[in-house]
C-alpha positions as CSV (number, residue, x, y, z in Angstrom):
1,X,17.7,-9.9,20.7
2,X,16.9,-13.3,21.4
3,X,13.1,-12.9,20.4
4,X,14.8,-11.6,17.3
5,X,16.5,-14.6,16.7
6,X,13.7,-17.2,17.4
7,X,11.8,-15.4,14.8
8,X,14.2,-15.8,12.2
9,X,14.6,-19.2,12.5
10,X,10.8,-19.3,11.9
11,X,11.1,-17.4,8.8
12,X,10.0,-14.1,10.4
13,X,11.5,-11.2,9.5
14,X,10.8,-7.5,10.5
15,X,10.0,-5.2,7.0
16,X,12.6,-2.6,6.1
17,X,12.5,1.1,7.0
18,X,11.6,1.5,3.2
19,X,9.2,-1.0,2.7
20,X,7.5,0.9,5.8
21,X,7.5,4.4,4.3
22,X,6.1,3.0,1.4
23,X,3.7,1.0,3.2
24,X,2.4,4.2,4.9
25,X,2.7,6.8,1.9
26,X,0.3,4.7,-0.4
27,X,-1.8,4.0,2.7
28,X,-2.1,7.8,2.5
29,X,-2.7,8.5,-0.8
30,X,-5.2,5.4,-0.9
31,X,-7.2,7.2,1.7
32,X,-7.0,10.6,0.1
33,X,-7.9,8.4,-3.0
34,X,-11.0,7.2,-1.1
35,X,-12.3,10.0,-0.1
36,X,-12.1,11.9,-3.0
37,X,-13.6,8.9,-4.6
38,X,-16.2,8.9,-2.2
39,X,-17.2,12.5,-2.8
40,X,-17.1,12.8,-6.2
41,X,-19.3,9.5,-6.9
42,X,-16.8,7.9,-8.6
43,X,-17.1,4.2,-7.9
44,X,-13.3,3.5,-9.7
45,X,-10.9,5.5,-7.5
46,X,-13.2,4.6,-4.1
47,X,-12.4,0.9,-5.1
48,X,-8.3,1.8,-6.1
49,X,-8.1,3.7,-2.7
50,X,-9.4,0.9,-0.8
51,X,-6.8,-1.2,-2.5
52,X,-4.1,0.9,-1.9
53,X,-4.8,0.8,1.8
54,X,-5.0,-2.6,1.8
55,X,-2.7,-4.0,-0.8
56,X,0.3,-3.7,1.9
57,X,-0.5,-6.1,3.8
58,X,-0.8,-9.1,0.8
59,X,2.8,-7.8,-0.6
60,X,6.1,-8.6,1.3
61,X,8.6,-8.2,-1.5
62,X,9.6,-3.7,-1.0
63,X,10.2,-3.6,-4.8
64,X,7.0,-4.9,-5.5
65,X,5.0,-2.9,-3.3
66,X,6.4,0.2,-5.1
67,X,5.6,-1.5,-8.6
68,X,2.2,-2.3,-7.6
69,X,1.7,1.1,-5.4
70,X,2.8,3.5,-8.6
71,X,0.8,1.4,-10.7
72,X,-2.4,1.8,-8.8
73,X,-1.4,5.7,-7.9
74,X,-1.3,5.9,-11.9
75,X,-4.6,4.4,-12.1
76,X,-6.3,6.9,-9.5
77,X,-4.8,10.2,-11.5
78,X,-6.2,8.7,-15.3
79,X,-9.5,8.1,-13.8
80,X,-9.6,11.7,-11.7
81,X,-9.3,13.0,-15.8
């Protein structure tokens, strides 16, 4: 608990449990997104897959990785139509 401690007062602190699930559920469907972007041709939901997978790791606020998350999930489902 120490280590703990020393990194807060650095201004480290560890993500929630639900910034994590999100983290990893639009890591998923960014993959999925990828792929299926990948073998369809389409150059738009190959490019909003990769950011899904990687927009994670630029956001640290959980509400705004959900905002930004549905927003690009929304974007992959209009272009699929």
């Amino acid at each position: 608990m120490n280590e703990l401690a020393a990194l807060q007062s650095l201004g480290l602190e560890l993500p929630s449990p639900l910034y994590l699930i999100g983290a990893i559920l639009f890591g998923v469907f960014g993959l999925a997104a990828f792929r299926r972007g990948r073998q369809t041709e389409r150059r738009t939901t190959t490019w909003l897959g990769v950011a899904l997978m990687v927009y994670p790791y630029a956001v640290s606020r959980t509400w705004l990785l959900y905002v930004v998350g549905a927003a690009l999930c929304a974007g992959v489902l209009l272009d699929q139509r």
